[in-house]
C-alpha positions in Angstrom: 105.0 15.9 126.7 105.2 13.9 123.3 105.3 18.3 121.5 108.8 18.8 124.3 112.1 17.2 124.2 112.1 15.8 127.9 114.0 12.7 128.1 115.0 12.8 124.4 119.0 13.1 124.7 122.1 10.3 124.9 122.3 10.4 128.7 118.4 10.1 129.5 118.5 7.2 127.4 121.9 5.4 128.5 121.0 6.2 131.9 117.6 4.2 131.9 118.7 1.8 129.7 121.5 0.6 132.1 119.0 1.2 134.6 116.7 -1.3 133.3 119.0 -3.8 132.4 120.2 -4.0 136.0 116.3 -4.1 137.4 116.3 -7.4 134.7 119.2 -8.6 136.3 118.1 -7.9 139.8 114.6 -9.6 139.2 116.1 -12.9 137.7 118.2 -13.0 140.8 115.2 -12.6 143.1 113.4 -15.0 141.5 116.1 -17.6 141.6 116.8 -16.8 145.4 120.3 -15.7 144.8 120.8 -12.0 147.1 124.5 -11.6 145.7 123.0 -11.7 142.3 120.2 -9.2 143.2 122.3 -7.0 144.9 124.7 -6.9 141.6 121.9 -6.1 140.0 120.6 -2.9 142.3 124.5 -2.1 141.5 123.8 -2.2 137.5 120.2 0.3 138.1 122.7 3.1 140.6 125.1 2.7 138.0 122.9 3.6 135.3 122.0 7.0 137.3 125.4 7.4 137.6 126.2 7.0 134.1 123.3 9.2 132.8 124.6 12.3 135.2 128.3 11.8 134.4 126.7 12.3 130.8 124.7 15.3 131.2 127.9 16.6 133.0 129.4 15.9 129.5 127.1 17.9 127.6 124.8 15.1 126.3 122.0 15.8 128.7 119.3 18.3 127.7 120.8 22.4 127.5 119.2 24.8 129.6 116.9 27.3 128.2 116.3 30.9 128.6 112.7 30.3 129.4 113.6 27.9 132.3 116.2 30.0 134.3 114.0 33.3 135.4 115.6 36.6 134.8 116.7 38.7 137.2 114.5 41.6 137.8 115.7 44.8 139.9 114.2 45.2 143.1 111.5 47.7 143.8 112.9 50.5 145.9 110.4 51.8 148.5 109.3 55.2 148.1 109.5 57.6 151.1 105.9 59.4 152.0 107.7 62.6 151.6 108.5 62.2 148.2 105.5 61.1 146.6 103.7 64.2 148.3 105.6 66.8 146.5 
């Protein structure tokens, strides 16, 4: 992975750094025994998913390339006994 660009764009990086921030948030809160601090926190992490798809959305997540979408290829058309016997 370290030769490809996976994960290497604005929105991967927003999206898991908001992500993590909120897991930081969420463990503090579960260590302290606080649930409506936790669950603020599990709030922060969705909202970092949401944030890093909003940005690919955008045009800051990683572009498509031709190798990854397969072309289309024209179907085979069966050939009738009688034809191939002439």
């Amino acid at each position: 992975m370290a030769g490809s660009s996976h994960g290497h764009t604005p929105a991967a990086w927003t999206g898991v750094t908001i992500s993590f921030i909120g897991f930081c948030i969420s463990g503090v809160f579960m260590v302290a025994a606080n649930p409506l601090g936790f669950w603020a926190g599990m709030a922060v992490v969705v909202a970092g998913g949401v944030v890093g798809v909003a940005m690919k959305a955008a045009g800051l997540g990683q572009k498509e390339t031709a190798a990854a979408v397969p072309a289309a290829t024209p179907a085979a058309q069966p050939v009738a006994a009688e034809a191939t016997a002439s």
